[in-house]
N, C-alpha and C positions, 0 to 999 in steps of 0.2 A: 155465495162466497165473496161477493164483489162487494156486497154491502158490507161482511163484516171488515173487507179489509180498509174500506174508505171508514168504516167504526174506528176500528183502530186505529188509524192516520188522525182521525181527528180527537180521540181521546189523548194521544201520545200529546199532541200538539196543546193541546189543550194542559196538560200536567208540566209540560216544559215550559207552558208560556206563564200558569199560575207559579211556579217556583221562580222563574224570573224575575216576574212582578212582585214577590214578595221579598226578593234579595235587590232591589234595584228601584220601590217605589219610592216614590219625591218625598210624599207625607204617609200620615196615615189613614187608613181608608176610611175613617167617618169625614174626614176633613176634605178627603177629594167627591164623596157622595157630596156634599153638602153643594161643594162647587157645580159638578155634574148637575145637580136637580133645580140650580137655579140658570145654566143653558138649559135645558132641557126644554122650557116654555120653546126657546127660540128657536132649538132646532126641531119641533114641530111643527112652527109655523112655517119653517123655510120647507119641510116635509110636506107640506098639505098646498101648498105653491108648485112642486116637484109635481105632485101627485095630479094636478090638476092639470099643470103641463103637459105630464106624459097622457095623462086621458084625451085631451086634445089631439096632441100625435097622432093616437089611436086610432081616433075617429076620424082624423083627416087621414090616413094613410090605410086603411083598412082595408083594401085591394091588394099589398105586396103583404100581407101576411101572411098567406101560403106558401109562400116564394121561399119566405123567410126562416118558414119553419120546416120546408122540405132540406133546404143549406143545412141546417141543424142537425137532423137527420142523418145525413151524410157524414157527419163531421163525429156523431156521437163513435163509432169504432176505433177511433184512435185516443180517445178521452181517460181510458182507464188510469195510467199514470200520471194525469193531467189532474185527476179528479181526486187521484190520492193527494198532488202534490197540496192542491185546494184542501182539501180537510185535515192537513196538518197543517198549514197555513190559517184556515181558520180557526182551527183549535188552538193554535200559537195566540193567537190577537185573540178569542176568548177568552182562555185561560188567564191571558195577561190582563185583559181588563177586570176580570175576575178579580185576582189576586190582588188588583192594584188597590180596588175598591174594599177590599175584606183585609188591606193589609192590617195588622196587631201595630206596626211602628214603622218607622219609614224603614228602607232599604239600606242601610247605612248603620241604623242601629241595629238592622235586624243581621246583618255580615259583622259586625262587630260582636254579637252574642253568639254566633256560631265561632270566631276565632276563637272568642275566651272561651267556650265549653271543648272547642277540640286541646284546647290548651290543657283545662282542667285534666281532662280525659288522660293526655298524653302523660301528663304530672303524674293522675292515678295509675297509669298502667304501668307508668316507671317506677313506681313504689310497689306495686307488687310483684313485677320482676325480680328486684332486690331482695323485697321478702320471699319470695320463692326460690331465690339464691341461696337465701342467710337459712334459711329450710333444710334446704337439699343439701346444704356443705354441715349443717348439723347432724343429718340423719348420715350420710358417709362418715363422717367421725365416729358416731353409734356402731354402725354397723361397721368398721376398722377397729374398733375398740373389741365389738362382739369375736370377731375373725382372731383378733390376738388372743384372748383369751381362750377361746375354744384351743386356739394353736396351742397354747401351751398346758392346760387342760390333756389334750392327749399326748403331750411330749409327759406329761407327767406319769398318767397309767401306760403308756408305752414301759418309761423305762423302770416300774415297778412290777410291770406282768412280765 
């Protein structure tokens, strides 16, 4: 049960951080891959310096690793809403790099084609309001016209029978 709720923290996080990134990115997202894949050399190499570091640590310190990971241990019982707050946190910053990377247009045209289609929208639904008016006040005249008639229909064999 624990997993699917850290699931869902981190899918929710994930769908709120791609709609963000797509109402909000700078450019469009072949233009920002483009950027990204030419750091990308660099933050590997600074990765593979990190990497080497920390194996170093490793090896020098490899006596307080049990220490280390008994504190851990300890610590995991109170982690559950810590862990959810994590996996919609990182589903935030997924999603949003996601987004950011696959946006269609920048964030600015893409909130500008949502105002004008809610605009359109509103425009449409105001037009057929009206025409559902102009409808409805036709068929009440029908059916006022019907009523009279009938009314005077039986005032007529009323006062012949």
């Amino acid at each position: 049960m624990e997993r699917e709720g850290h699931a869902v923290a981190l899918l929710t996080g994930a769908v709120m951080g791609g709609v963000l990134a797509l109402l909000y990115a700078p450019k469009r997202g072949t233009e920002l891959r483009k950027l990204l894949m030419s750091k990308a050399e660099l933050a590997r190499e600074e990765a593979q310096e990190l990497a080497d570091y920390a194996k170093h640590l490793v090896e020098d310190k490899t006596h307080d690793l049990p220490s280390i990971l008994q504190r851990h241990t300890r610590k995991e019982s109170g982690m559950d809403v810590k862990a959810m707050k994590m996996g919609l946190c990182a589903g935030l910053v997924i999603g949003g790099v996601v987004g950011m990377l696959y946006a269609p247009r920048p964030g600015k045209d893409t909130r500008q084609l949502i105002k004008n289609r809610a605009e359109e929208t509103l425009e449409d639904a105001l037009a057929a309001a009206e025409h559902a008016r102009d409808q409805a006040a036709e068929q009440v005249k029908k059916a006022k016209a019907a009523i009279s008639t009938a009314k005077r229909e039986a005032e007529t064999a009323a006062s012949q029978g």
